[in-house]
C-alpha positions as CSV (number, residue, x, y, z in Angstrom):
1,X,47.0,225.3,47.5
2,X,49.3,226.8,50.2
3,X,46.8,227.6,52.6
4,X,46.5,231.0,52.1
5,X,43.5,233.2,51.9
6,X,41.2,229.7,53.0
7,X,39.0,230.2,55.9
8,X,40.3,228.3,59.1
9,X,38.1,225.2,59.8
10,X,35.1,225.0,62.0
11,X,35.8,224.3,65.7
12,X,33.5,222.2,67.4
13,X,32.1,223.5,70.8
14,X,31.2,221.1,73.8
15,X,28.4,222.4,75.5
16,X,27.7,220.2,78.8
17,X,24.6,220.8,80.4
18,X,24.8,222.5,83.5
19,X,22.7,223.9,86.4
20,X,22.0,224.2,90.0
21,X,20.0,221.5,91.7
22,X,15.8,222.8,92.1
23,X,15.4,225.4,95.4
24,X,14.8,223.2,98.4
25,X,11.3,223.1,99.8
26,X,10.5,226.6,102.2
27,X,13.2,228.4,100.1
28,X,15.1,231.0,101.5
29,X,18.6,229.1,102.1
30,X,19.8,229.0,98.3
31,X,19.2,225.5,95.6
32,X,21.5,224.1,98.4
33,X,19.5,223.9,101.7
34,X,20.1,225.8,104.9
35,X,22.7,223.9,106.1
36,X,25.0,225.0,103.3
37,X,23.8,228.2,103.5
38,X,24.9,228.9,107.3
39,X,28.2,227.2,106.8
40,X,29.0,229.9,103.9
41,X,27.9,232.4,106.4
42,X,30.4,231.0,109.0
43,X,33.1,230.9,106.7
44,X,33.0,234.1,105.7
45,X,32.7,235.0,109.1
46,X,35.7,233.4,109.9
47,X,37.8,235.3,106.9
48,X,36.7,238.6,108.5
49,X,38.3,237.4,111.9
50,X,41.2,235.6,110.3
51,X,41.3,238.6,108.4
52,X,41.8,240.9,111.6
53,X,44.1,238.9,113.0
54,X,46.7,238.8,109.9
55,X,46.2,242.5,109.9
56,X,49.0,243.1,112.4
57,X,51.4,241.2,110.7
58,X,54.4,242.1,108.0
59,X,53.6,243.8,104.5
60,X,52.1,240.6,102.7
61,X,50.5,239.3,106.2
62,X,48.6,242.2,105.9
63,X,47.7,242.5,102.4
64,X,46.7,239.2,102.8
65,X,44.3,240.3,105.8
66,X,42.7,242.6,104.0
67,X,42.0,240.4,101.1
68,X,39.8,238.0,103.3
69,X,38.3,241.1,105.2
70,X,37.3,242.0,101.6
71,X,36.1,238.8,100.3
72,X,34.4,237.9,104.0
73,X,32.4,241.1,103.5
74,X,31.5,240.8,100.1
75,X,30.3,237.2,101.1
76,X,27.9,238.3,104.0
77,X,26.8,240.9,102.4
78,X,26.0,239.7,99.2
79,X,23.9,236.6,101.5
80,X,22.6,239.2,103.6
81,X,20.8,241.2,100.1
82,X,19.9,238.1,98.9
83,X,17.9,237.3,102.6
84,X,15.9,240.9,101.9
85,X,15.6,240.4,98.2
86,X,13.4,237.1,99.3
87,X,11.8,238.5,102.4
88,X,10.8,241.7,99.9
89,X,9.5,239.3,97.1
90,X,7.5,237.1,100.0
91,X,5.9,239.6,101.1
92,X,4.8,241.2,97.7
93,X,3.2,238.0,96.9
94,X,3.2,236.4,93.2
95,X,-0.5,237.0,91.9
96,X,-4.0,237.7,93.2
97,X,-4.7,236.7,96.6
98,X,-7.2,234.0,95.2
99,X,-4.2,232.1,93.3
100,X,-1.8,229.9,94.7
101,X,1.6,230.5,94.4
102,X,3.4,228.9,92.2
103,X,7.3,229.2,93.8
């Protein structure tokens, strides 16, 4: 046969498994402790200010500027939501007050 009209042959997939390390002990600070936590909040601080700063410059200095100012927002604000989502589900509790938590 020519090799027309026959199905193509079955790929193989790779599937690696992958997933974030367990939530540190106390919570709040993300699977990778609050140390990492704060410096992702001081870099993003720093991308608003570098941000501002390239803000004054030529066309693509600027464009450039706004990008961080975007991507330094999104950043805090996405940690700051996921602060309240944790503090919201805290303090709504798990189960009845006679079980313990299982978090």
């Amino acid at each position: 046969m020519d090799g027309v009209g026959t199905p193509p042959a079955p790929s193989r997939a790779i599937v690696v498994d992958m997933a974030l390390p367990p939530p540190a002990p106390g919570g709040r600070h993300g699977p990778f402790g609050a140390k990492a936590f704060k410096g992702a909040l001081v870099a993003c601080a720093a991308l608003i200010l570098g941000g501002f700063a390239m803000l004054g410059g030529g066309d693509a200095v600027a464009s450039v500027g706004a990008a961080f100012l975007v991507l330094g927002t999104l950043g805090l604000a996405t940690g700051g939501l996921g602060l309240l989502a944790e503090r919201l589900i805290e303090r709504r509790g798990s189960g009845p007050p006679d079980s313990p938590k299982t978090h």
